[in-house]
C-alpha positions as CSV (number, residue, x, y, z in Angstrom):
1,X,120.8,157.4,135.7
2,X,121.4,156.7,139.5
3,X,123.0,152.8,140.6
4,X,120.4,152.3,143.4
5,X,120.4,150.4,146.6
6,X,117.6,147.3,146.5
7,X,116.1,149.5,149.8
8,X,115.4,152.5,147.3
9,X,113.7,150.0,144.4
10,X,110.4,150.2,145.7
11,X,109.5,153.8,145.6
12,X,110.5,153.9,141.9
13,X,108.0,150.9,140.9
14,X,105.2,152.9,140.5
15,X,101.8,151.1,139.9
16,X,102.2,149.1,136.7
17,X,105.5,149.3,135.8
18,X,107.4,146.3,135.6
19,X,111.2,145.8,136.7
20,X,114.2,144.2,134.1
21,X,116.6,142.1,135.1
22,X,119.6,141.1,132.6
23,X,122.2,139.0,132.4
24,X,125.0,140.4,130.3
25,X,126.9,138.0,128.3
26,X,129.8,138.0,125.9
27,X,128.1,137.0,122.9
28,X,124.2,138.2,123.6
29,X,122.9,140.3,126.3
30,X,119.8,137.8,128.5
31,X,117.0,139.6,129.4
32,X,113.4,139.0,131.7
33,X,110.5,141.1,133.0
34,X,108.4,140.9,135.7
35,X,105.1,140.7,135.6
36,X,102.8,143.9,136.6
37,X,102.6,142.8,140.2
38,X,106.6,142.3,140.6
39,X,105.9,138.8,141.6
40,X,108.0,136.5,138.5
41,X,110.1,137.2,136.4
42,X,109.4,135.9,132.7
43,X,112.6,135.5,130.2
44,X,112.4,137.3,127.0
45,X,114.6,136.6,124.0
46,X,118.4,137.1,124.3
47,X,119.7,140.6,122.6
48,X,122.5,139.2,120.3
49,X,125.6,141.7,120.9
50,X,127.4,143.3,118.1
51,X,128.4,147.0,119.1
52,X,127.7,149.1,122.0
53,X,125.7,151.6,120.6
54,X,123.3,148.2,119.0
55,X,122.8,146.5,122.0
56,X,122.1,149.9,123.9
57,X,119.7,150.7,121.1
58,X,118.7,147.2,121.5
59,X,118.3,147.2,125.3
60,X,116.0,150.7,125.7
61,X,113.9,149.5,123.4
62,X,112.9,146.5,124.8
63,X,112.7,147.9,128.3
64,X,110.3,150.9,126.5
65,X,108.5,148.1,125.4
66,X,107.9,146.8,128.7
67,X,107.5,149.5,130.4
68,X,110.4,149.6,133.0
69,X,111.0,151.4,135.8
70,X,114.5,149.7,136.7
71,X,116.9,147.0,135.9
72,X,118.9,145.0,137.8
73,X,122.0,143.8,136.0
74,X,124.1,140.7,137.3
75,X,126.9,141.3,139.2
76,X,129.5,138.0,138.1
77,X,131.1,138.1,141.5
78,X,134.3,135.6,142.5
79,X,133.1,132.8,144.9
80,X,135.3,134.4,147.2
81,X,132.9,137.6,146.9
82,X,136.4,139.9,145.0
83,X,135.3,141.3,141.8
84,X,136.9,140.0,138.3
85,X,136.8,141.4,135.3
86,X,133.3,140.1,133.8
87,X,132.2,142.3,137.3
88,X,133.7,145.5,135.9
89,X,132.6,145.0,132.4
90,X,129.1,145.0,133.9
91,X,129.9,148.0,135.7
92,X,131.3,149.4,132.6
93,X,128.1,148.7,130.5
94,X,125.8,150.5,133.0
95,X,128.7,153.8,133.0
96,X,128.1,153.9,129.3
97,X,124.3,153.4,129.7
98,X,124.1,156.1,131.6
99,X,124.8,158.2,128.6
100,X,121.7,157.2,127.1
101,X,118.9,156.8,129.4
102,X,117.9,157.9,132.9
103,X,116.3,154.2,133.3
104,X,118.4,153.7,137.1
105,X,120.4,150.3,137.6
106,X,120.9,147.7,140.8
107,X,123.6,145.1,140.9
108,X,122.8,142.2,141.8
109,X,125.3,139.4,143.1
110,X,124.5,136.7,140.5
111,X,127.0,133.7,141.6
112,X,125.5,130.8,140.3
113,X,122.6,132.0,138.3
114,X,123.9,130.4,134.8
115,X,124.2,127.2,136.9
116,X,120.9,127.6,138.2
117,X,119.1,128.2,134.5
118,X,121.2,125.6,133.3
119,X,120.3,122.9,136.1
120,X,116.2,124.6,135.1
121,X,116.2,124.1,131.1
122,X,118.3,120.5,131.6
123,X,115.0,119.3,134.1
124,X,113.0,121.3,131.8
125,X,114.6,118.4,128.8
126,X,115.2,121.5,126.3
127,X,118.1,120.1,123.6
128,X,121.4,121.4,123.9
129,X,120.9,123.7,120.9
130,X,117.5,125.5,122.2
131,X,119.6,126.2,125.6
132,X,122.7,127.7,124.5
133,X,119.8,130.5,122.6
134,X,118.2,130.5,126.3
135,X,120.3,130.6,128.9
136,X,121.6,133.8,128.9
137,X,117.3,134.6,129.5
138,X,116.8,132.2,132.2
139,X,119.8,133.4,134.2
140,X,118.3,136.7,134.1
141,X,115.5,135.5,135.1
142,X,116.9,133.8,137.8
143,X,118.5,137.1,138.9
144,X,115.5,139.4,138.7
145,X,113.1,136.7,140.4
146,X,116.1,136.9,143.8
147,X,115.3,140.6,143.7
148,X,111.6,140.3,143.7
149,X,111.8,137.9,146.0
150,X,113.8,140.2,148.2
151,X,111.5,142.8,147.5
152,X,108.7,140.7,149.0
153,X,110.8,139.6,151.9
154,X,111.1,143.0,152.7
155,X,106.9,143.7,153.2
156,X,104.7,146.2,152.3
157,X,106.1,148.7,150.2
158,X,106.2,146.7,147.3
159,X,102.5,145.6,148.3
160,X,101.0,149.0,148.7
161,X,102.1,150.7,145.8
């Protein structure tokens, strides 16, 4: 399982496969989709961790499921850009994943996403109770929907394939 560059996404999306994004926690792992036509990215329910081998188990499944070509995992950078520990327990997760599947992972800087899904749900006037289950899914939304977005920025080989 390579870590890719966001310039070498696009020729793995091949027609009809969708891209992952997640957003991985302490408590659950968040997860979201894109659609067929990589355009938004749609939250799925939250993979509550317990083990390694669980949420792995957990994870592939889901991203079967879906049909995946890819996921892009948050990268919980510093403000001042340095990496902290959540960062290398990301980079950790997708070491160990790489045992188990060829599915390829991008980092994606994802300073400010919880804010972000939090800021979302609060306009979106769901109870505090409903948003701790869904935030962890909305940030990875958030995070997948800045790659496609990126994606598109970057033109037509996203379009044409």
């Amino acid at each position: 399982m390579p870590v890719l560059q966001l310039p070498e996404l696009p020729a793995l999306l091949g027609k009809g496969k969708t891209l992952a994004g997640i957003d991985l926690g302490e408590k659950t792992i968040g997860l979201a989709v894109s659609d067929r036509s990589l355009s938004y990215a749609h939250p799925r329910t939250v993979i509550n961790r317990r083990k390694f081998t669980l949420d792995a188990a957990a994870l592939l499944a889901a991203l079967k499921k879906e049909d995946c070509a890819a996921v892009v995992i948050g990268l919980p950078l510093n403000m001042d850009g340095s990496e902290g520990p959540s960062a290398q327990r990301s980079r950790a997760f997708v070491r160990n994943m790489a045992n188990l599947s060829d599915l390829p992972f991008l980092f994606w800087d994802e300073r400010l996403s919880t804010v972000a899904a939090e800021r979302a749900l609060l306009e979106m006037d769901v109870s505090r109770r409903k948003r701790d289950t869904r935030i962890d899914s909305a940030a990875a939304a958030f995070i997948l929907q800045g790659v496609l977005d990126r994606l598109h920025a970057m033109g037509s080989s996203v379009e044409d394939r």
